[in-house]
Phi, psi and omega in degrees: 000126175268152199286105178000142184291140194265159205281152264232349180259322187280359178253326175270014178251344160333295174325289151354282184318296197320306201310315181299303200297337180299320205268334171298301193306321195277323181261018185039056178267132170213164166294337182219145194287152164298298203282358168336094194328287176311340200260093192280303170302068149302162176102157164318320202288313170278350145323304191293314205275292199293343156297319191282325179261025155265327177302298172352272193316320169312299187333323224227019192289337184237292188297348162189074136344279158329299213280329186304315186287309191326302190271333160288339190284312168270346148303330172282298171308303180296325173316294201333306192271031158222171187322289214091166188211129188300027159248345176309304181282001173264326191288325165329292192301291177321325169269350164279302180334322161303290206286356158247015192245322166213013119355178176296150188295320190310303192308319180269011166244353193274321183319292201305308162309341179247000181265334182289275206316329177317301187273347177276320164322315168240073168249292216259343164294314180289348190272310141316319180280313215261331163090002195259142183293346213285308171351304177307323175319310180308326192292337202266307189300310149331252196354306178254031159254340169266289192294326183302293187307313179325310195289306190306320185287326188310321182290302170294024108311287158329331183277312182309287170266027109299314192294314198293338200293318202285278164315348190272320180303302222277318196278005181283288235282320174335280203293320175345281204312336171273343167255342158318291188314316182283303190305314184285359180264314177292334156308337118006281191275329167302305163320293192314298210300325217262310171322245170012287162321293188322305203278320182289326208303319221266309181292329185266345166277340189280351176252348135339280246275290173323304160326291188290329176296291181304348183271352203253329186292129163270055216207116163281001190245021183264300178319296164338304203272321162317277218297327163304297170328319182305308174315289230271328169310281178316331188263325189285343175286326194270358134321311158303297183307325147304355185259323207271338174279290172347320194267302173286329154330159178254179202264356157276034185236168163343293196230140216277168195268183210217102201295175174304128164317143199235165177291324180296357176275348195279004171288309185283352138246003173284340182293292168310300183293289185331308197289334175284325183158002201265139141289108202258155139225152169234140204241080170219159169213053167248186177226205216295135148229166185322167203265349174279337154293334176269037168251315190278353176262006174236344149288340171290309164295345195268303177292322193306306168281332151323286193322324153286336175276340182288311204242331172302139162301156191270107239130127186353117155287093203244118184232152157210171188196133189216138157224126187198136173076032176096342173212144181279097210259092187284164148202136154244138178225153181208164179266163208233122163083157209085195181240152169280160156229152183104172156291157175238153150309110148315099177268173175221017167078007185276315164315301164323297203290288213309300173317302204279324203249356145314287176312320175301325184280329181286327194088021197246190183254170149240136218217142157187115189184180171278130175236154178304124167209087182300007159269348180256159199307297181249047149082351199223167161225164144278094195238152195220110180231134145214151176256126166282115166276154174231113159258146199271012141290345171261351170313132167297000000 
């Protein structure tokens, strides 16, 4: 398998090298002297071959880090027995600094450990033998052409993955913070949704329903008693839309939000549903609770009864409301089944859902369906229970 094209910085310090060490050679700067002891090789010329294949191991210093020491390590020990020439060994110091700066992390924590032991064996080995301070020197030399560069890539490493560990932190809390934002804004656009339904739903169906009752009728004082309703509708709806813009509006604008319906509201619509058509009676006994269970006990009623005027059969309408045990218990009931008179309302089934995820924000149960009631004409009704917690850290 051939090896990655080498990066486009490790070919000018290759360059770089071979070139400095040709111009040390050339003007016969070494490290060491011909009568050197140690200076097996003299003459210029073996100079070249541990130069030349370190400038190489520079090619590969960032695409195979490891195979770079691997081949520097003995090209470095051959420099050792010829004069030597300081670029070989600069160049040395540079590939172990790659090879623990991008190598494998095992491979780059294994370098840093044999390069220490290096130097400490030759601190106290040469030291032992020869019994001399001069001794030390070897130990010192070791150090910074092996352990120094080791360490310094270990550091700039460490550093290196802080800062990515650090970015990565920084793009998880974006998308947090960016799927926070997308949840609360479709919680939002829901709230609006279910507010809207609510507040509108209940005046645009009675006047459907009237409406097609005054087109069908040929009677002006049948027609009249629509077209009053009609009104009356029409006005209390455009009285909601404005309180739900007043509600959306910021509160430095033109027009002020309007407060939230309240449980004391619930006369003045049960009050409304008479007048579209219903027989309504209402039943409570609670006392005071927070204001998001009564908004949320009153939008259940407020929809329960569309839903009646839309879809019920004809017969006794029943809201009751209770608090007991810690909780706001609404149940509506209407009859179920038979045949209508009159026209009907289209539902679309968005009431429901609205309730049901009312009730869900709050922590309560909800209920709605035909249930058995052997008091009703054809044995069944339609009933909407829902239970409220009330707690008592949320009290007024």
């Amino acid at each position: 398998m051939a090896l990655p094209r080498p990066h486009r910085f490790d070919v000018y310090v290759a360059i770089g090298g071979l070139l400095g060490g040709l111009l040390l050679l050339g003007v016969g700067l070494g490290t060491r002297t011909a009568k050197d002891p140690i200076t097996l090789f003299d003459g210029p010329w073996p100079i070249l071959v541990p130069l030349t294949v370190m400038a190489g191991c520079e090619l590969l210093r960032r695409t195979a880090p490891r195979a770079a020491l691997l081949i520097g390590t003995p090209a470095i020990c051959a420099d050792v027995f010829t004069q030597g020439n300081l670029a070989t060994i600069l160049m040395f110091t540079d590939i172990i600094y790659a090879a623990v700066l991008y190598g494998p992390l095992a491979s780059a924590r294994r370098t840093q450990w044999i390069t220490g032991l290096l130097t400490v064996a030759a601190t106290l080995v040469p030291f032992a033998v020869w019994r001399v301070p001069e001794a030390l020197l070897i130990g010192v030399g070791v150090g910074v052409v092996a352990y120094g560069p080791a360490a310094t890539g270990w550091i700039v490493r460490n550093h290196r993955d802080a800062a990515e560990a650090a970015r990565l932190r920084a793009e998880q809390t974006a998308l947090l913070a960016e799927m926070d934002r997308a949840q609360a804004v479709t919680s939002e656009r829901a709230r609006m949704a279910r507010e809207l339904h609510d507040m509108v739903a209940n005046h645009l169906s009675a006047i459907a329903i009237h409406s097609t009752a005054a087109l069908s009728l040929d009677d002006p004082k049948t027609s009249r008693e629509a077209l009053t309703v009609i009104r009356e509708n029409s006005v209390e709806g455009l009285a909601e839309m404005r309180r739900l813009i007043g509600i959306l509006r910021d509160s430095s604008g033109d027009t002020e939000p309007v407060a939230a319906p309240t449980l004391d509201g619930l006369d003045a619509l049960v009050d409304g549903a008479r007048t579209n058509g219903l027989d309504v009676t209402l039943d409570t006994s609670c006392a005071a609770v927070p204001a998001p269970v009564e908004l949320a006990a009153y939008r259940i009623v407020q929809e329960s009864l569309t839903n009646a005027l839309k879809h019920a059969s004809p017969g006794r309408v029943r809201v009751a409301l209770a608090h007991r045990d810690g909780c706001l218990t609404v149940s509506v009931t209407s009859p179920f089944g038979g045949e209508r008179e009159g026209p009907r309302a289209p539902g679309s089934g968005a009431g429901l859902v609205g309730m049901r995820e009312r009730v869900a924000l709050l922590g309560g149960d909800f209920e709605a369906g035909p249930v058995q009631d052997p008091d009703s004409i054809d044995g069944k009704i339609w009933a909407v229970r829902a239970t409220l917690p009330v707690t008592e850290g949320d009290r007024e």
